[in-house]
Backbone as JSON Lines, residues from 0, in Angstrom:
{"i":0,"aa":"X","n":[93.35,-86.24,7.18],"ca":[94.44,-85.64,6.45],"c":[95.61,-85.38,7.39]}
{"i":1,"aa":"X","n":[97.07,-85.59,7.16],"ca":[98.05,-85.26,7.53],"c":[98.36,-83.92,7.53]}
{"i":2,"aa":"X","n":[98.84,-83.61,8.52],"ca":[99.32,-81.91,8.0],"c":[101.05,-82.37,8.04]}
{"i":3,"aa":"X","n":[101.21,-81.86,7.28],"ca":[102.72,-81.76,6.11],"c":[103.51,-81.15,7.38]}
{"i":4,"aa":"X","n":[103.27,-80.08,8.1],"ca":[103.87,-79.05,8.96],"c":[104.67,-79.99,9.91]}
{"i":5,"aa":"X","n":[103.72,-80.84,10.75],"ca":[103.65,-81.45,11.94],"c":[104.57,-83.37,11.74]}
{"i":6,"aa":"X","n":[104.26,-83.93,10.35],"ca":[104.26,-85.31,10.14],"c":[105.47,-84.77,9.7]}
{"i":7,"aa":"X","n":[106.62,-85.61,10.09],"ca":[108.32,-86.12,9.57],"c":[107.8,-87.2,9.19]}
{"i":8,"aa":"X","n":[109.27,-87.34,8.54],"ca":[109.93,-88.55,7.95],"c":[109.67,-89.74,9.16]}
{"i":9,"aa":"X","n":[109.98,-89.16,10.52],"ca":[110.27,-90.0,11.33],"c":[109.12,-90.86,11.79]}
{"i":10,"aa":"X","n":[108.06,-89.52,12.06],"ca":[106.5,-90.19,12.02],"c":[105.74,-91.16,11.68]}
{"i":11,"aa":"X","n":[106.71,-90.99,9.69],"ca":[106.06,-91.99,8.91],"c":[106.36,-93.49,9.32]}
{"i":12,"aa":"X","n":[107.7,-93.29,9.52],"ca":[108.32,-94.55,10.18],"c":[107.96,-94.81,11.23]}
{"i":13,"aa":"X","n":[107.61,-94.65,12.82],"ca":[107.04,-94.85,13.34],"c":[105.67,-95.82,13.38]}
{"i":14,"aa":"X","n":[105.01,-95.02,12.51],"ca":[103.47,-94.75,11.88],"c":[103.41,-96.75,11.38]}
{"i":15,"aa":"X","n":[104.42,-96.67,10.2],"ca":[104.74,-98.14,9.88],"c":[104.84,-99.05,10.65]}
{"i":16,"aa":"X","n":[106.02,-98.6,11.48],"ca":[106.69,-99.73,12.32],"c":[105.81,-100.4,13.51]}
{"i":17,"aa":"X","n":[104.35,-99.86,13.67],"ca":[103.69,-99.95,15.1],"c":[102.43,-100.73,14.24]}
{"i":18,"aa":"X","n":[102.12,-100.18,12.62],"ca":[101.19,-101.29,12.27],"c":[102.0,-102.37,11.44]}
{"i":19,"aa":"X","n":[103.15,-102.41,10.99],"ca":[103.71,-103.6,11.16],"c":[103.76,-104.96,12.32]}
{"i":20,"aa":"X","n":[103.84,-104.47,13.34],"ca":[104.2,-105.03,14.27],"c":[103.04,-105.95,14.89]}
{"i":21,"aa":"X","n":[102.05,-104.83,15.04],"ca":[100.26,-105.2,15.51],"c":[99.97,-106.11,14.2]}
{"i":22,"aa":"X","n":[100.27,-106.21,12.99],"ca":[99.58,-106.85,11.87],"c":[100.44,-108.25,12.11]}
{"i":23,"aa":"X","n":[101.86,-108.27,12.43],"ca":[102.22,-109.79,12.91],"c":[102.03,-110.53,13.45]}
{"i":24,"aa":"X","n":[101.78,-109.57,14.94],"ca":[101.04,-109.95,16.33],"c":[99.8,-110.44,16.06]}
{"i":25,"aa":"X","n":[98.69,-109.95,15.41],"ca":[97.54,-110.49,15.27],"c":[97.67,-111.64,14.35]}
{"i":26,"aa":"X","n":[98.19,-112.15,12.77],"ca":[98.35,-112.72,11.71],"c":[98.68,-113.69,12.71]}
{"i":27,"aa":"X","n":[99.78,-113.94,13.78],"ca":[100.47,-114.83,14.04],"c":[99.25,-115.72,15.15]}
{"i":28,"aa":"X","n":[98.8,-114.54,15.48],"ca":[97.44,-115.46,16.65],"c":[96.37,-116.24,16.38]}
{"i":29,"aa":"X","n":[95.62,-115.3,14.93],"ca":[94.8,-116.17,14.11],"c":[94.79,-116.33,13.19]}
{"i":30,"aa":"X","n":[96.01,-116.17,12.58],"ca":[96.1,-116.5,10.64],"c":[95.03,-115.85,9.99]}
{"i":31,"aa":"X","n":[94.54,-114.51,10.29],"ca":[93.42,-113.99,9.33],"c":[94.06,-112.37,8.92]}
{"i":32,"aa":"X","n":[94.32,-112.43,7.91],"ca":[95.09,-111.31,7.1],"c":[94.07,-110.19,7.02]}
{"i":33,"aa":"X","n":[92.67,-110.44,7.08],"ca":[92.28,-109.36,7.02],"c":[91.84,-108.4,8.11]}
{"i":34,"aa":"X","n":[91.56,-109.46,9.18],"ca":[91.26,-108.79,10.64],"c":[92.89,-108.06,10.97]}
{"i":35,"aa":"X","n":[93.73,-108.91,10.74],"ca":[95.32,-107.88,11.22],"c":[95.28,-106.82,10.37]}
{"i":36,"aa":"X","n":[94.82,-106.48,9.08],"ca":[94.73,-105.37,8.82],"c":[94.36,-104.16,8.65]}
{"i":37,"aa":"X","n":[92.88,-104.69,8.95],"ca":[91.93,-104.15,9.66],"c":[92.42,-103.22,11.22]}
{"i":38,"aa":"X","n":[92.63,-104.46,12.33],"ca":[93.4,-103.84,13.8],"c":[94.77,-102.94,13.25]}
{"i":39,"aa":"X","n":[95.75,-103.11,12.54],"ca":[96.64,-102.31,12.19],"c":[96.21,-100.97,11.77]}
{"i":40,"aa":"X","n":[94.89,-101.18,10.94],"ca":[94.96,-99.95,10.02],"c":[94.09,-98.97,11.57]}
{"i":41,"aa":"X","n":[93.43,-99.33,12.31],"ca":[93.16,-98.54,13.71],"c":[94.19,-98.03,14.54]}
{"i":42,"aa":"X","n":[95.42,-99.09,14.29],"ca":[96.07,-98.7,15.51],"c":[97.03,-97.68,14.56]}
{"i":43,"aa":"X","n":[97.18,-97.25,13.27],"ca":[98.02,-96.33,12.22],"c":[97.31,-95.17,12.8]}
{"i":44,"aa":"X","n":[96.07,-95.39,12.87],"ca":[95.07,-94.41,12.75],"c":[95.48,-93.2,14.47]}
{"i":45,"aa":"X","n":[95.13,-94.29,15.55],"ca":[95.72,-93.78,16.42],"c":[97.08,-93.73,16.95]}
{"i":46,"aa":"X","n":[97.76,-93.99,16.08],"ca":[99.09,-93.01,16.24],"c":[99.17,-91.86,15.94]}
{"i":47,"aa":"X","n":[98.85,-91.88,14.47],"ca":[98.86,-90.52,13.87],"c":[97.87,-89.52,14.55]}
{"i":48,"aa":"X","n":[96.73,-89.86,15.26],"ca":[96.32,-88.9,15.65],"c":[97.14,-88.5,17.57]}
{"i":49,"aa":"X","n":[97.74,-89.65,18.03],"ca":[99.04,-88.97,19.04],"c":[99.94,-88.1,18.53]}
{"i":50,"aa":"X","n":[100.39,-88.38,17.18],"ca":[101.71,-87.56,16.65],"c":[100.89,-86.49,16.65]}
{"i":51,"aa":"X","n":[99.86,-86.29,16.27],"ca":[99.36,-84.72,15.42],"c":[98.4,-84.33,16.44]}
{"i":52,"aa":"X","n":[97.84,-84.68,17.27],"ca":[97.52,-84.33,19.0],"c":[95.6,-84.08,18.43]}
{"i":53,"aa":"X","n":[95.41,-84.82,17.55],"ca":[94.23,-85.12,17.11],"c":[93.5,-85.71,18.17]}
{"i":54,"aa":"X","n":[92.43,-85.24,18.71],"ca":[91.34,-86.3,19.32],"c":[90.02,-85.7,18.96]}
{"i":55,"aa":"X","n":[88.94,-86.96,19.13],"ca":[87.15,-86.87,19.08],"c":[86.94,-88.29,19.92]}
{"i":56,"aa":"X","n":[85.55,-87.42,19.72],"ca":[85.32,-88.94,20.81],"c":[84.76,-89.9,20.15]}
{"i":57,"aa":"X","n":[84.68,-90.74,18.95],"ca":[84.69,-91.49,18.29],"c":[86.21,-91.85,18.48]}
{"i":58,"aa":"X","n":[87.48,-91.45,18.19],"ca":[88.44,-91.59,18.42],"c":[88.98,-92.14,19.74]}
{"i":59,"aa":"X","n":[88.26,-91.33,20.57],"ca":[88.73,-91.74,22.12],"c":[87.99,-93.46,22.42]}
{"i":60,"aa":"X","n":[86.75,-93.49,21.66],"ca":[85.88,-94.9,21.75],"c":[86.67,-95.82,21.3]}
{"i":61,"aa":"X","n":[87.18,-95.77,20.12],"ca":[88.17,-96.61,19.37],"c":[89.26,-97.34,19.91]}
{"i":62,"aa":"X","n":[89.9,-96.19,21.0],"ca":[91.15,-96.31,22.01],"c":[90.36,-97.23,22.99]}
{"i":63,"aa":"X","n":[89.38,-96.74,23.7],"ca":[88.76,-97.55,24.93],"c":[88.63,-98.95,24.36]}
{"i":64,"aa":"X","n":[88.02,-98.99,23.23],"ca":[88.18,-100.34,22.99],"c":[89.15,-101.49,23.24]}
{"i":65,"aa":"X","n":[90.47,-100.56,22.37],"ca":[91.29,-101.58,22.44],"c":[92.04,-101.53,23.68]}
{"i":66,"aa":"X","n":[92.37,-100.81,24.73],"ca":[92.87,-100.75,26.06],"c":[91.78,-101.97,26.88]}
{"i":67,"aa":"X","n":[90.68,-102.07,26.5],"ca":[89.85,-103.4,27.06],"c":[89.49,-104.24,26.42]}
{"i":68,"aa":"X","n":[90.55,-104.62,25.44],"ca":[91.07,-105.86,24.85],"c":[89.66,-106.35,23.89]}
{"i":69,"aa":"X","n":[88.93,-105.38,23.53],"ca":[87.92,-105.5,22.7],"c":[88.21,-105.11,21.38]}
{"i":70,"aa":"X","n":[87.83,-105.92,19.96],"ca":[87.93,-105.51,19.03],"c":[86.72,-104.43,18.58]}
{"i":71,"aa":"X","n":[86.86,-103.61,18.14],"ca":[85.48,-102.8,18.08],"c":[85.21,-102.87,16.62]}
{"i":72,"aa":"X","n":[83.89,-103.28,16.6],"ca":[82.91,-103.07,15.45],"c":[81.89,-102.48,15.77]}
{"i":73,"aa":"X","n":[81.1,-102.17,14.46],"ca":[79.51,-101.43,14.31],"c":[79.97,-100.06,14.96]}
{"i":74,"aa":"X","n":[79.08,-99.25,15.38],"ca":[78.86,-98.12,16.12],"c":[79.36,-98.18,17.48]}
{"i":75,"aa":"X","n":[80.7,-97.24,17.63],"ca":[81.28,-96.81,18.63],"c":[80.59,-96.01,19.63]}
């Protein structure tokens, strides 16, 4: 959940503009619409939890993943 307090307008945009970008980047590498949306909808995920200073360590696993260029599936 978002907290209303903390998330702007600007956030949201942000929030967009970074899984926009990752969903091109990937679409454009392997033409598979659902894996880019899939990686987008992770990397929405960890933004919003930078904007809102959210962490767990399922969360932090998620990040390690993709900083070592691993897509993560199954159990983190």
């Amino acid at each position: 959940m978002k907290l209303n307090g903390t998330y702007t307008k600007e956030n949201k945009a942000y929030h967009n503009k970074v899984r926009e970008t990752i969903f091109g980047k990937i679409y454009r590498r392997c033409g598979d619409g659902e894996l880019a949306e899939y990686i987008s909808s992770d990397f929405g995920l960890i933004v919003d939890s930078m904007i809102l200073g959210y962490k767990d360590s399922w969360l932090d696993k998620l990040i390690a993943s993709y900083r070592n260029a691993i897509i993560p599936a199954g159990i983190l």
